[in-house]
Biopython code that builds the backbone (N, CA, C, O; Angstrom):
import numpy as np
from Bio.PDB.StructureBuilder import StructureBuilder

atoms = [
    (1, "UNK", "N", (-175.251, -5.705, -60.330)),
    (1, "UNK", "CA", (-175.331, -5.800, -58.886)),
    (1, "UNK", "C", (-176.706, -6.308, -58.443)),
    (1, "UNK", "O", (-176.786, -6.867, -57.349)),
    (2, "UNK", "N", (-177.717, -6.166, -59.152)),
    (2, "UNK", "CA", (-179.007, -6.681, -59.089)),
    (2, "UNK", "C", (-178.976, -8.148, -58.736)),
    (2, "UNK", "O", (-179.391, -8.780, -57.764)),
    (3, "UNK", "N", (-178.211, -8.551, -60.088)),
    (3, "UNK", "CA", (-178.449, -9.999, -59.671)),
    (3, "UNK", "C", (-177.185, -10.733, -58.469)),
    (3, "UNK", "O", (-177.382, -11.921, -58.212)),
    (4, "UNK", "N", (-176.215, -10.201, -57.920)),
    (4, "UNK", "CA", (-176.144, -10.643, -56.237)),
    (4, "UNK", "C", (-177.029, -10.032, -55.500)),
    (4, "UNK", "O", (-177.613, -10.957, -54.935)),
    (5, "UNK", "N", (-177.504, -9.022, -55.143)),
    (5, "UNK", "CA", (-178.534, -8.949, -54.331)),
    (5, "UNK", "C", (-179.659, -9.607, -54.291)),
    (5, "UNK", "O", (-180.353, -9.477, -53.283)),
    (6, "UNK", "N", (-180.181, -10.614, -55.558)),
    (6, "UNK", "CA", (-180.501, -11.363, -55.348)),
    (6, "UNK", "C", (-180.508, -12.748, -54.821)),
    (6, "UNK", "O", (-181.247, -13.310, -54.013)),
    (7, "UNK", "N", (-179.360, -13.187, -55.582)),
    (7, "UNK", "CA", (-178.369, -14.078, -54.830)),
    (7, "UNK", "C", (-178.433, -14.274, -53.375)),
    (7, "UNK", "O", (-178.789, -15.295, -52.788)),
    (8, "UNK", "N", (-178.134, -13.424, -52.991)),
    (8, "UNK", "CA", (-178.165, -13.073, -51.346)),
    (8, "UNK", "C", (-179.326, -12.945, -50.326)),
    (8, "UNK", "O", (-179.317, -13.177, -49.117)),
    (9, "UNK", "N", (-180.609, -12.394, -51.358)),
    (9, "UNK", "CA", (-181.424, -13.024, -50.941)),
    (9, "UNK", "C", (-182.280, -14.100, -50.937)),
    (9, "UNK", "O", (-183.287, -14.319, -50.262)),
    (10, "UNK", "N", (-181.752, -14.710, -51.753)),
    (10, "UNK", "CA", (-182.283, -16.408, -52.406)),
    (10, "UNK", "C", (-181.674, -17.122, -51.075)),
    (10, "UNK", "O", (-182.309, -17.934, -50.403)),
    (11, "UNK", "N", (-180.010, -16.587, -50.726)),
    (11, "UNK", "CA", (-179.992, -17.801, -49.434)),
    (11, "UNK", "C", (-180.293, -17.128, -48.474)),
    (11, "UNK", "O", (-179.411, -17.392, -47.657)),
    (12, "UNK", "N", (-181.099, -16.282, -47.940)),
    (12, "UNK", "CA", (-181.491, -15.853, -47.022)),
    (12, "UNK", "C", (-180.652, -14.464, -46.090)),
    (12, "UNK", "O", (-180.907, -14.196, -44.916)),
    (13, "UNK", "N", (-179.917, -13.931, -46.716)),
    (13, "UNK", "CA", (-179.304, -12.916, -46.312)),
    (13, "UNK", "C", (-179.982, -11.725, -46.920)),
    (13, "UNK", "O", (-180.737, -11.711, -47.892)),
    (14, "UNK", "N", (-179.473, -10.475, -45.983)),
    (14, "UNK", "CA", (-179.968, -9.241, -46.226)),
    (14, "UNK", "C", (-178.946, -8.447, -46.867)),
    (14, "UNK", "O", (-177.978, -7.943, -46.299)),
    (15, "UNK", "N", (-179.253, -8.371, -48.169)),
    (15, "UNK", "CA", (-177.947, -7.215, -48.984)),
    (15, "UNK", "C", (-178.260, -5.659, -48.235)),
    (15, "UNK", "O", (-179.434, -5.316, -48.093)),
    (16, "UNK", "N", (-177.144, -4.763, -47.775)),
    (16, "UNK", "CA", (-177.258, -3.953, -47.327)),
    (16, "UNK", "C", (-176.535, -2.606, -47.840)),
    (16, "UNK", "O", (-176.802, -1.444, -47.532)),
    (17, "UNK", "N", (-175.421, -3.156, -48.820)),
    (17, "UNK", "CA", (-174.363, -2.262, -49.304)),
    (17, "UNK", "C", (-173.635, -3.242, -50.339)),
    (17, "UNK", "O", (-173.284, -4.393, -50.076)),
    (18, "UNK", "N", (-173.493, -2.682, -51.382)),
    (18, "UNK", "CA", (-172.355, -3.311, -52.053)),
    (18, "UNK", "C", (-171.766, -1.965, -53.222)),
    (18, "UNK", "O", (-172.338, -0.875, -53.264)),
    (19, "UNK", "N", (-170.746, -2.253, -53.962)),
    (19, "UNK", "CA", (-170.208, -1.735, -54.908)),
    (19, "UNK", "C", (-169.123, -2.221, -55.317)),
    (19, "UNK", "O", (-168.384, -2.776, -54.504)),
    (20, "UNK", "N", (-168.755, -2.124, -56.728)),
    (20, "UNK", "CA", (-167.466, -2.998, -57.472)),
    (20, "UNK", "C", (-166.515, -2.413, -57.871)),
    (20, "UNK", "O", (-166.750, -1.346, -58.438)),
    (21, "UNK", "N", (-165.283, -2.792, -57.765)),
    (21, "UNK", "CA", (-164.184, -1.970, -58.576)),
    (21, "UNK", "C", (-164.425, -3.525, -59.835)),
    (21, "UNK", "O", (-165.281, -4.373, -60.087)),
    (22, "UNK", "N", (-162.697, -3.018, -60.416)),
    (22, "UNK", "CA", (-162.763, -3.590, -61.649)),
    (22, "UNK", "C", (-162.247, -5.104, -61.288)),
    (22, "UNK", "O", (-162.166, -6.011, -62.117)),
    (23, "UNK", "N", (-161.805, -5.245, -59.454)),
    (23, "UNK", "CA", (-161.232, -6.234, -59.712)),
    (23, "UNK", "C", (-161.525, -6.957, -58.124)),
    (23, "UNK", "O", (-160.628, -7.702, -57.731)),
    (24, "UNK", "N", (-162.482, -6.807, -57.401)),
    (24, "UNK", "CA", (-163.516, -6.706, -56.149)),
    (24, "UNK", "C", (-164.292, -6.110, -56.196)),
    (24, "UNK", "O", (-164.511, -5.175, -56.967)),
    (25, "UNK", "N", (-165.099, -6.664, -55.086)),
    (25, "UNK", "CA", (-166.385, -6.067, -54.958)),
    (25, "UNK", "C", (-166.651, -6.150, -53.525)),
    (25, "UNK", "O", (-166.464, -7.269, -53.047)),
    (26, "UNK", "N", (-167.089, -5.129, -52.632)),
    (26, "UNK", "CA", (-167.222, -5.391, -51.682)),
    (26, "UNK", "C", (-169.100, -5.317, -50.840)),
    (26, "UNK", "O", (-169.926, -4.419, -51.004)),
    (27, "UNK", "N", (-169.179, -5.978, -50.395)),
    (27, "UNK", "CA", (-170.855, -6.918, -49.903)),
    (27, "UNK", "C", (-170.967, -6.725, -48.421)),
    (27, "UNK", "O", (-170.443, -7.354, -47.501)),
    (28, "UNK", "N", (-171.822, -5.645, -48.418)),
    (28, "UNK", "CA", (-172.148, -6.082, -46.701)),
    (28, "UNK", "C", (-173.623, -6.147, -46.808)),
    (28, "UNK", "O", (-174.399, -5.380, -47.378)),
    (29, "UNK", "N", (-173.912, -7.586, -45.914)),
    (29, "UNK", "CA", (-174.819, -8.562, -46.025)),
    (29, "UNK", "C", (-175.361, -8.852, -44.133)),
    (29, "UNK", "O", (-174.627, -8.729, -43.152)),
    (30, "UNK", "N", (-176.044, -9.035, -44.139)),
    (30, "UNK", "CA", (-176.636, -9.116, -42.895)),
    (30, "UNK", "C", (-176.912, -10.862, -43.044)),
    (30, "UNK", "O", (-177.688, -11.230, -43.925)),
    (31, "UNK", "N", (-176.320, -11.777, -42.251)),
    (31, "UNK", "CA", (-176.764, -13.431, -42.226)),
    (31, "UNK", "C", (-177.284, -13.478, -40.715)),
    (31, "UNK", "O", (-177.121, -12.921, -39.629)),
    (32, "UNK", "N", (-178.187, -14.737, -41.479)),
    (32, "UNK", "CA", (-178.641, -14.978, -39.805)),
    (32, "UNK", "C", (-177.218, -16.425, -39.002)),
    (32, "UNK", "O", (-176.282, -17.031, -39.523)),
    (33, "UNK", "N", (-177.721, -16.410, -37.781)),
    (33, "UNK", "CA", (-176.349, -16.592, -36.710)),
    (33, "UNK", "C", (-175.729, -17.853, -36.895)),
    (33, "UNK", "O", (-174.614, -18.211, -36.516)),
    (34, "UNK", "N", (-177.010, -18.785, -37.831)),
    (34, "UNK", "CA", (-176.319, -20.162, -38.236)),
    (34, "UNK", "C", (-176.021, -20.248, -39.424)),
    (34, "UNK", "O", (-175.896, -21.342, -39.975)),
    (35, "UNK", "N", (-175.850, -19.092, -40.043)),
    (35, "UNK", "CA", (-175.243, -19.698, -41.590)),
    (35, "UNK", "C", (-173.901, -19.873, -41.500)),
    (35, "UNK", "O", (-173.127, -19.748, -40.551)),
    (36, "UNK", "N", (-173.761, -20.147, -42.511)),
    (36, "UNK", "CA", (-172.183, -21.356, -42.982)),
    (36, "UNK", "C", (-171.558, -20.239, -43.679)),
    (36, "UNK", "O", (-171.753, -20.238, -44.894)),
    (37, "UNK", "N", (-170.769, -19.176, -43.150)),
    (37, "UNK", "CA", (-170.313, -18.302, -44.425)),
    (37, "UNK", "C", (-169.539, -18.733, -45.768)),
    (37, "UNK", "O", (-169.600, -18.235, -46.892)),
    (38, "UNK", "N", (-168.623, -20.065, -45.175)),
    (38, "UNK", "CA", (-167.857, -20.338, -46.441)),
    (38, "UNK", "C", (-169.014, -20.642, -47.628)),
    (38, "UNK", "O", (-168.786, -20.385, -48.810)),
    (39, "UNK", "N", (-170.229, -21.195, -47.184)),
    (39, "UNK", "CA", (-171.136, -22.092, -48.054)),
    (39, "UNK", "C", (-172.079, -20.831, -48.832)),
    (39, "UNK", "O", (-172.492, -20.887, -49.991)),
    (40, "UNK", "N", (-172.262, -19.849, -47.989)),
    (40, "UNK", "CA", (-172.900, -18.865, -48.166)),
    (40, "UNK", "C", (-172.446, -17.855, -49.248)),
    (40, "UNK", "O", (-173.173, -17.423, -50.142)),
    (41, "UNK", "N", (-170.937, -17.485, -49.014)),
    (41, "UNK", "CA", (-170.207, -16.464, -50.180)),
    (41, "UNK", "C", (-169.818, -17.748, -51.077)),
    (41, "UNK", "O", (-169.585, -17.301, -52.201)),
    (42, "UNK", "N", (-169.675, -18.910, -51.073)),
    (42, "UNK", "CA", (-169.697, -19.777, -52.552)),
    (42, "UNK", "C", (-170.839, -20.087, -53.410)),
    (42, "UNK", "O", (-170.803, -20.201, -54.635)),
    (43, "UNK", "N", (-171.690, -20.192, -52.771)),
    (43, "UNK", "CA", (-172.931, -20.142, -53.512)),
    (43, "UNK", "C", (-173.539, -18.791, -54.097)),
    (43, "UNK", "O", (-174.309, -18.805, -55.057)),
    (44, "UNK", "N", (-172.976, -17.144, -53.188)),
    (44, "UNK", "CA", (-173.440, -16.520, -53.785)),
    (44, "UNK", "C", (-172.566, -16.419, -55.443)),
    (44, "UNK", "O", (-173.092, -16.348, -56.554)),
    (45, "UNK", "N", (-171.126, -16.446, -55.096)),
    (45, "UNK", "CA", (-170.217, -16.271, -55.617)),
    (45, "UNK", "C", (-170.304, -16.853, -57.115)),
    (45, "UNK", "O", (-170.108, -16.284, -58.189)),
    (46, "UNK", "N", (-170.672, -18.200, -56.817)),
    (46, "UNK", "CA", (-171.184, -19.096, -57.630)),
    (46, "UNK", "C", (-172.231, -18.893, -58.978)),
    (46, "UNK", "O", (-172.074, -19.093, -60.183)),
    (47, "UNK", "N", (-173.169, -18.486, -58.304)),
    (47, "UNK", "CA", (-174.842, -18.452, -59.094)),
    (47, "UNK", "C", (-174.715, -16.929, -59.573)),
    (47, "UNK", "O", (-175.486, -16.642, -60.490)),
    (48, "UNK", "N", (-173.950, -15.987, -59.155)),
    (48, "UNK", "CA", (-174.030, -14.711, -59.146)),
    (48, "UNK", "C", (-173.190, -14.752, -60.433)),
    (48, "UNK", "O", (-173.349, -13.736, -61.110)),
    (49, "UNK", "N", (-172.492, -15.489, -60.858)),
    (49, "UNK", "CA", (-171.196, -15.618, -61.966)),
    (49, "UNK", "C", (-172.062, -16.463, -62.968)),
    (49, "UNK", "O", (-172.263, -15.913, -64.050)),
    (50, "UNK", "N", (-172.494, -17.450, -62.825)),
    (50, "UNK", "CA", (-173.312, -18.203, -63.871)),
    (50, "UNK", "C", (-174.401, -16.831, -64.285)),
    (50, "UNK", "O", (-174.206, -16.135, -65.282)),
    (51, "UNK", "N", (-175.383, -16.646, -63.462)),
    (51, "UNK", "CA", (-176.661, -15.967, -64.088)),
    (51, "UNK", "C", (-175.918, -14.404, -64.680)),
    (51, "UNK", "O", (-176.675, -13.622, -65.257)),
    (52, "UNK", "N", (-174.806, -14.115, -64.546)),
    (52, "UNK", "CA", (-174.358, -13.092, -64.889)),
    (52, "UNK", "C", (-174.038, -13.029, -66.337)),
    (52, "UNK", "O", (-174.384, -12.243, -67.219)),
    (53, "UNK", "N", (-173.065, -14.376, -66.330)),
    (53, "UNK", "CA", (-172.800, -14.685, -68.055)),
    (53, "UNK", "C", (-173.958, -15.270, -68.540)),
    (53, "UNK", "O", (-173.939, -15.134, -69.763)),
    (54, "UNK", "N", (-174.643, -15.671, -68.297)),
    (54, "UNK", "CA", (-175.648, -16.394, -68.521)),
    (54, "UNK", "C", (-176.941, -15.117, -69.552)),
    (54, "UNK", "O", (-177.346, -15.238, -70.708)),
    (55, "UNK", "N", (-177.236, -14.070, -68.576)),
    (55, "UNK", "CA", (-178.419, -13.286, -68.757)),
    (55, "UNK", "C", (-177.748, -11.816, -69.548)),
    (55, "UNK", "O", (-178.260, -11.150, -70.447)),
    (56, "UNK", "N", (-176.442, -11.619, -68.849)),
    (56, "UNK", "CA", (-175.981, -10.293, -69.076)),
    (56, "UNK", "C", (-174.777, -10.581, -70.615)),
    (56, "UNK", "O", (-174.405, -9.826, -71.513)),
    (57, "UNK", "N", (-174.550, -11.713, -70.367)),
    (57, "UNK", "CA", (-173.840, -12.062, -71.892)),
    (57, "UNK", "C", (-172.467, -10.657, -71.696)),
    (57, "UNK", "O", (-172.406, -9.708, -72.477)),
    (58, "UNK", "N", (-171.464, -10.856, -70.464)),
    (58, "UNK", "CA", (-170.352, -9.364, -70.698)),
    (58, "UNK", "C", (-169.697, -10.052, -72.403)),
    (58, "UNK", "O", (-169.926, -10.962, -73.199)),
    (59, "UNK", "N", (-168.739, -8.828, -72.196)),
    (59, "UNK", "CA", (-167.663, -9.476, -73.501)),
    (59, "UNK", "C", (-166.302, -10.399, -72.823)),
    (59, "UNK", "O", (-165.392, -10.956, -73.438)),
    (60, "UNK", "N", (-166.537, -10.326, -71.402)),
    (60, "UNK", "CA", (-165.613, -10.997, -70.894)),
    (60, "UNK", "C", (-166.084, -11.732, -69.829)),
    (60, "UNK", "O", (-166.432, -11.200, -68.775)),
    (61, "UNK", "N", (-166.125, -13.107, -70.064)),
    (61, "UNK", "CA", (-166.730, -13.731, -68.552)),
    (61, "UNK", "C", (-166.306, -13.462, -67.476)),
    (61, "UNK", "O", (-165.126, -13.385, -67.133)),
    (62, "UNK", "N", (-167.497, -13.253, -66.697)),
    (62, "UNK", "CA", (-167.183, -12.872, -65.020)),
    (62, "UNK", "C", (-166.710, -14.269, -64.146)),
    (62, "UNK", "O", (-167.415, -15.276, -64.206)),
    (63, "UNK", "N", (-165.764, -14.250, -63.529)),
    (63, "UNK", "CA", (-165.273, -15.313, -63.027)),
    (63, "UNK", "C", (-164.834, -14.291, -61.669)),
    (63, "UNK", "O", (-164.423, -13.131, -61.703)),
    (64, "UNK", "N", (-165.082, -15.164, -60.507)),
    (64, "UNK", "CA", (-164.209, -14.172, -59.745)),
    (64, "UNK", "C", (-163.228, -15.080, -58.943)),
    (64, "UNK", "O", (-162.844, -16.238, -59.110)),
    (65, "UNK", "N", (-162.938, -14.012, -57.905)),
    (65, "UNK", "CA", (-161.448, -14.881, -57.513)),
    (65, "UNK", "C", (-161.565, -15.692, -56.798)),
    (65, "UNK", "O", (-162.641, -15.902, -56.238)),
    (66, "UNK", "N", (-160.389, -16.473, -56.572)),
    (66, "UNK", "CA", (-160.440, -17.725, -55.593)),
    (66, "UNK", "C", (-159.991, -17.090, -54.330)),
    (66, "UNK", "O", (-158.811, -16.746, -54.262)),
    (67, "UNK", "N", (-160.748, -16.899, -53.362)),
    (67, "UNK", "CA", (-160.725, -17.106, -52.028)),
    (67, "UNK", "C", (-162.114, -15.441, -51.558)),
    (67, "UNK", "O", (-162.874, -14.991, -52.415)),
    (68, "UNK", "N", (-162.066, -14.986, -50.339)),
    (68, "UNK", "CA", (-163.066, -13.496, -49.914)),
    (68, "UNK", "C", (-162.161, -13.805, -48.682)),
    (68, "UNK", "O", (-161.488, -14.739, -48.245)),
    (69, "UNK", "N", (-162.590, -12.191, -48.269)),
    (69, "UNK", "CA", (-162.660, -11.572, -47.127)),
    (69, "UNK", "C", (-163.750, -11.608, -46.370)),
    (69, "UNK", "O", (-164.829, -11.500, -46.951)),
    (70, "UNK", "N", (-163.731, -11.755, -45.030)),
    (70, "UNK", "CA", (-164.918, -11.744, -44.241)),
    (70, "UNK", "C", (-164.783, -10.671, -42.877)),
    (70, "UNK", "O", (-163.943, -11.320, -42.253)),
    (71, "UNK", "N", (-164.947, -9.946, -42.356)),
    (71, "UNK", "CA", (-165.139, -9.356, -40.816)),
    (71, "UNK", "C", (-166.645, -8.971, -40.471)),
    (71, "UNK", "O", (-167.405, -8.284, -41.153)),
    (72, "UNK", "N", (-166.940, -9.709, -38.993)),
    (72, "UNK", "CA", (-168.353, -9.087, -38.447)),
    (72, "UNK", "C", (-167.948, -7.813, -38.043)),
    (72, "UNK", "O", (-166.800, -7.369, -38.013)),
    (73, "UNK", "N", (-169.198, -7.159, -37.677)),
    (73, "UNK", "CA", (-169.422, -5.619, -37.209)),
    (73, "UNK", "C", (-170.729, -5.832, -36.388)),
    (73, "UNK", "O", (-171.700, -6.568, -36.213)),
    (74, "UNK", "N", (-169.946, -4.414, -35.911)),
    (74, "UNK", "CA", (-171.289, -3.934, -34.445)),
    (74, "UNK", "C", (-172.337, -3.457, -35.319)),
    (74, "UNK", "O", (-172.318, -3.245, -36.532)),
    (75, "UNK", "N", (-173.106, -3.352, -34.597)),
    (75, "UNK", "CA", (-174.155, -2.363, -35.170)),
    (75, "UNK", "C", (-173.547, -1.196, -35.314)),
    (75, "UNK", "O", (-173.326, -0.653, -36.396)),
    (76, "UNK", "N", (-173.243, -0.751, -34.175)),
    (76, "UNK", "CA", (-172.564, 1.199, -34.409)),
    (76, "UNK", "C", (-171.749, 1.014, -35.450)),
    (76, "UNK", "O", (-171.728, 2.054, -36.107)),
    (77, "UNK", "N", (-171.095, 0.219, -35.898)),
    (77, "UNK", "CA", (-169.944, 0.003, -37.331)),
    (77, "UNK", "C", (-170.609, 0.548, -38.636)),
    (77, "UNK", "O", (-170.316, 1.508, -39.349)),
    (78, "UNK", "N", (-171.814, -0.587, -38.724)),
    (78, "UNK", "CA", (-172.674, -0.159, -39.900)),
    (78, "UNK", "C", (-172.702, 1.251, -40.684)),
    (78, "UNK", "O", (-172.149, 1.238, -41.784)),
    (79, "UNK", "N", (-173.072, 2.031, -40.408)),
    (79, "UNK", "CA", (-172.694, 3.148, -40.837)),
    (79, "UNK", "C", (-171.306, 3.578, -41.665)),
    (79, "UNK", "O", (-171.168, 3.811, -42.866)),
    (80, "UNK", "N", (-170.566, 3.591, -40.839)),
    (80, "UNK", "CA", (-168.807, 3.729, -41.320)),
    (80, "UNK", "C", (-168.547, 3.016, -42.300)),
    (80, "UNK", "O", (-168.034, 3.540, -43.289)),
    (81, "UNK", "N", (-168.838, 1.636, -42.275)),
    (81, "UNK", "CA", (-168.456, 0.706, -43.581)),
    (81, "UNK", "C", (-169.345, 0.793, -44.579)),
    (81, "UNK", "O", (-169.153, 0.105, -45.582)),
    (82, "UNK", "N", (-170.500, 1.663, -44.497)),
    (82, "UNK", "CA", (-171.813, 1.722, -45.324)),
    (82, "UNK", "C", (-170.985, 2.977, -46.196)),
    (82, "UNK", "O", (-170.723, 2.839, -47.391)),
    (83, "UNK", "N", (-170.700, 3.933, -45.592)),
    (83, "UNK", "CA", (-169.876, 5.076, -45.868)),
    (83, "UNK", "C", (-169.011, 4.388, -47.101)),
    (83, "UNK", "O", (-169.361, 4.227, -48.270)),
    (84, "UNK", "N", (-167.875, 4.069, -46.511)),
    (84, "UNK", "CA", (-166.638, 3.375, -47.133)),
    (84, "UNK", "C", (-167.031, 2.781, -48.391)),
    (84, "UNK", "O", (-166.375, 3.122, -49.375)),
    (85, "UNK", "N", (-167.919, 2.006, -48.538)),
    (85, "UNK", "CA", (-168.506, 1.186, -50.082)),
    (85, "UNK", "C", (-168.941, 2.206, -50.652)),
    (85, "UNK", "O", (-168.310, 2.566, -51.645)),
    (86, "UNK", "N", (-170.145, 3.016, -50.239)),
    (86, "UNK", "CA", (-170.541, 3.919, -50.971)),
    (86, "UNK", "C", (-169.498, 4.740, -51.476)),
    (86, "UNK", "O", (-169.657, 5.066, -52.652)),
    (87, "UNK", "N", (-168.462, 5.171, -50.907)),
    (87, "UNK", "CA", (-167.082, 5.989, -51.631)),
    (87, "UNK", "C", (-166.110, 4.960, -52.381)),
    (87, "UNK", "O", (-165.112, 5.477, -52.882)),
    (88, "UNK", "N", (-166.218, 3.970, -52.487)),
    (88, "UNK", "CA", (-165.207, 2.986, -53.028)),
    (88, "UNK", "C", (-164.625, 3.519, -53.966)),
    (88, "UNK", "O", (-163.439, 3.406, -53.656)),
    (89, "UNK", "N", (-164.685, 4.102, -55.051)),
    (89, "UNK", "CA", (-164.118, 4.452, -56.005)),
    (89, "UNK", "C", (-163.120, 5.373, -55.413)),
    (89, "UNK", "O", (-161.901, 5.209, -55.361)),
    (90, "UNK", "N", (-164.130, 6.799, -54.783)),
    (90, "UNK", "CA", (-162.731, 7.772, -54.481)),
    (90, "UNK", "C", (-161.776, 7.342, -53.808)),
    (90, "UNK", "O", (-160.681, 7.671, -54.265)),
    (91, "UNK", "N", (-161.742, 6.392, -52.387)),
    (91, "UNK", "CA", (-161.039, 5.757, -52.182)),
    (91, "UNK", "C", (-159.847, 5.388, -52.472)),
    (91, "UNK", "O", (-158.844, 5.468, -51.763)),
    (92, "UNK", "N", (-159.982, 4.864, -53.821)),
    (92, "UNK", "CA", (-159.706, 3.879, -54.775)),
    (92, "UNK", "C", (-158.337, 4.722, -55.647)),
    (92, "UNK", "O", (-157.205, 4.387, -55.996)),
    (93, "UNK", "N", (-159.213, 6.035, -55.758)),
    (93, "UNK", "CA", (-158.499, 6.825, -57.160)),
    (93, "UNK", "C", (-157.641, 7.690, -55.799)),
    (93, "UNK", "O", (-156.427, 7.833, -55.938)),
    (94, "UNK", "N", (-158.264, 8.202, -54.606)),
    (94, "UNK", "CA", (-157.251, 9.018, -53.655)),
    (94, "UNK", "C", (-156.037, 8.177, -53.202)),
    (94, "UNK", "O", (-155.007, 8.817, -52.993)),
    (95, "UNK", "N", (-156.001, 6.915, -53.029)),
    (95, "UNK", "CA", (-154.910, 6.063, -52.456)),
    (95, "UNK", "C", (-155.769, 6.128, -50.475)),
    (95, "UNK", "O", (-154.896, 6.179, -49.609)),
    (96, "UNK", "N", (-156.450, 6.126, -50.222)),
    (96, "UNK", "CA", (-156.528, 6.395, -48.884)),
    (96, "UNK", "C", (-157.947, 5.008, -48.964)),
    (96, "UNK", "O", (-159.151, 4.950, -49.215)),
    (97, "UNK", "N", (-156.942, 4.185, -48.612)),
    (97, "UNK", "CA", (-157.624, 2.688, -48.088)),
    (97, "UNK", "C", (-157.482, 2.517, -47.273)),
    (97, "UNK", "O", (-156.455, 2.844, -46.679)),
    (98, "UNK", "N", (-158.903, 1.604, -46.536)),
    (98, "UNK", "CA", (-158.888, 1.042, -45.420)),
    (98, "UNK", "C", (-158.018, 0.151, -45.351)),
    (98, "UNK", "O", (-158.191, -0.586, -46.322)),
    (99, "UNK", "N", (-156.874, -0.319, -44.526)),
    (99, "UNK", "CA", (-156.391, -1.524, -44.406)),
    (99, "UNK", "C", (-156.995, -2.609, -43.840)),
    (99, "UNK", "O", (-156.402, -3.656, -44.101)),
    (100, "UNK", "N", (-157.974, -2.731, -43.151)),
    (100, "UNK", "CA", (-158.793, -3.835, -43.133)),
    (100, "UNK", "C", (-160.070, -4.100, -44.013)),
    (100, "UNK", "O", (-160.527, -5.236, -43.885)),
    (101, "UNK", "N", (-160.672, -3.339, -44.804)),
    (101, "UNK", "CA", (-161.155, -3.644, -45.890)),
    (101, "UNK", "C", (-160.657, -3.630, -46.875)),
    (101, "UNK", "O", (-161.364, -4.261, -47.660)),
    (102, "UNK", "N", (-159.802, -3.261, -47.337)),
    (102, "UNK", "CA", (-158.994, -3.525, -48.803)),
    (102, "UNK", "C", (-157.657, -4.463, -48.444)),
    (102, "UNK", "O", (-157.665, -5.508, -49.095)),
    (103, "UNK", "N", (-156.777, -4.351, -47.759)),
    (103, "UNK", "CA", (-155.239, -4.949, -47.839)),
    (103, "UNK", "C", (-155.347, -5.912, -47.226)),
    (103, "UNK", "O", (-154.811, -5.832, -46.121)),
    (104, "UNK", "N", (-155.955, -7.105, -47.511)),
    (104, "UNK", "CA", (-155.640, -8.383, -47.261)),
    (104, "UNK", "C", (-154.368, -9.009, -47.885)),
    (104, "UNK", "O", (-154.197, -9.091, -49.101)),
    (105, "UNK", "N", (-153.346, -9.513, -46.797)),
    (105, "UNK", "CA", (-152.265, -9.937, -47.245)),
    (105, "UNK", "C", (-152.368, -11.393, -46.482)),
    (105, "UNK", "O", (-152.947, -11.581, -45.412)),
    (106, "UNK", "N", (-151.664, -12.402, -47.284)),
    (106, "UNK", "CA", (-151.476, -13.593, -46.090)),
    (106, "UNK", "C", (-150.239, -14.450, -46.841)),
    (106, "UNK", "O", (-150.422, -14.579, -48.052)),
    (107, "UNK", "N", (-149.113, -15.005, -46.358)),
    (107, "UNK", "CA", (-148.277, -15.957, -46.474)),
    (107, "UNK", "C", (-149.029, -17.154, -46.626)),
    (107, "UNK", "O", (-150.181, -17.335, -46.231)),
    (108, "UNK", "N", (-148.016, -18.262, -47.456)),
    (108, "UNK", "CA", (-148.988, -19.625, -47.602)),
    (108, "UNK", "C", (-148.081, -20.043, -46.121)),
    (108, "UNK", "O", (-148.318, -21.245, -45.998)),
    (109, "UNK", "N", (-147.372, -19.718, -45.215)),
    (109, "UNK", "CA", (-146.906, -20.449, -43.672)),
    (109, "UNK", "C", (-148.213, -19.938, -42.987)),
    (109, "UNK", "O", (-148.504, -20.498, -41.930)),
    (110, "UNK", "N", (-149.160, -18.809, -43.508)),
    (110, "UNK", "CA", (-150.447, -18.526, -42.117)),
    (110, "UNK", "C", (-151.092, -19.851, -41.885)),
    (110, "UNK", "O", (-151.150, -20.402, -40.785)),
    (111, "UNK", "N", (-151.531, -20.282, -42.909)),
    (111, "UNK", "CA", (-152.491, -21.602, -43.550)),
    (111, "UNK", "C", (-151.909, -22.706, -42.395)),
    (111, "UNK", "O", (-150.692, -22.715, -42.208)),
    (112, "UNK", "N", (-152.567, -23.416, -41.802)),
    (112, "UNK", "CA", (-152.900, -24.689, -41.550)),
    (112, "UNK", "C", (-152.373, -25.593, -42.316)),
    (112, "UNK", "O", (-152.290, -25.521, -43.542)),
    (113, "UNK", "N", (-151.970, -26.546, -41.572)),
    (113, "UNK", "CA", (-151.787, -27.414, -42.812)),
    (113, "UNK", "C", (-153.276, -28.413, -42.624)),
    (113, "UNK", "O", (-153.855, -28.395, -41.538)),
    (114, "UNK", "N", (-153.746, -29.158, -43.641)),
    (114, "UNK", "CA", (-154.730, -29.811, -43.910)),
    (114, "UNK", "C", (-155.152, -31.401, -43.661)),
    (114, "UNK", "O", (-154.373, -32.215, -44.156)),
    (115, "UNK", "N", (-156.066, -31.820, -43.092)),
    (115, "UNK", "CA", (-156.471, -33.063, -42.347)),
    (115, "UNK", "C", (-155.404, -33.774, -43.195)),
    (115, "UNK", "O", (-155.206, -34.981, -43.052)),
]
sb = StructureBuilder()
sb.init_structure("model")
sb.init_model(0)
sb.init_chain("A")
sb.init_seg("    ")
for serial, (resi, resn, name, xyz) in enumerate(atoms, 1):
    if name == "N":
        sb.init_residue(resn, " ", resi, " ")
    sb.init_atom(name, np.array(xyz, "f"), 0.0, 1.0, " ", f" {name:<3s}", serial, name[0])
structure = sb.get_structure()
C-alpha cells in the first residue's frame, strides 16, 4: 500500500484512506478540482502495478481490473467512509456492505454508445 500512496502522491493527490481485499481495493484520495480522474486512477493504477511487480516481486502478478469506481464526498462524509475502509474486512466477512461502495453493477445497454 506504500507504494500507491505514493503513486498518488507523485500525481499530486492526497492519499487519505485506503485498504485491500483480495480482489479491490478501495482509495480515498483528496484531488485538486482540475484533475482528469480517468487519467489520474490510470496512471495510478498503472505505475502502482509495474513498481509493485517490479520491487515487491509477488508470486502472482498484480494486475488489476479493467474499469474503478468513483463518488465525490462532502467533507462531513469523510469520516463515515474513513470508517468503512478502515473496517473493510469485517464488512467483508459480516455480509453487511455498503451498496454504494461495494455493489457496483452496470448492463453493457447503460454505456453510450461511442464517437
Amino acid at each position: 500500500m506504500a507504494i500507491l500512496n505514493q503513486e498518488v502522491k507523485q500525481r499530486g493527490g492526497w492519499p487519505l484512506r485506503h485498504n485491500a481485499m483480495p480482489d479491490h481495493v478501495h482509495l480515498l484520495v483528496r484531488l485538486r478540482p482540475d484533475t482528469v480522474v480517468s487519467q489520474f486512477i490510470g496512471e495510478v493504477k498503472g505505475a502502482s502495478a509495474f513498481r509493485a511487480n517490479r520491487e515487491l516481486k509477488p508470486k502472482f502478478r498484480l494486475k488489476w481490473q479493467t474499469g474503478y469506481g468513483v463518488i465525490s464526498l462532502r467533507k462531513d462524509e469523510l469520516e463515515k467512509v474513513s470508517l468503512y475502509i478502515d473496517n473493510q474486512e469485517e464488512h467483508h466477512r459480516s455480509g453487511r456492505l455498503s451498496r454504494l461502495l461495494e455493489l457496483t453493477e452496470t448492463d453493457e445497454d447503460d454505456w453510450p454508445e461511442g464517437p
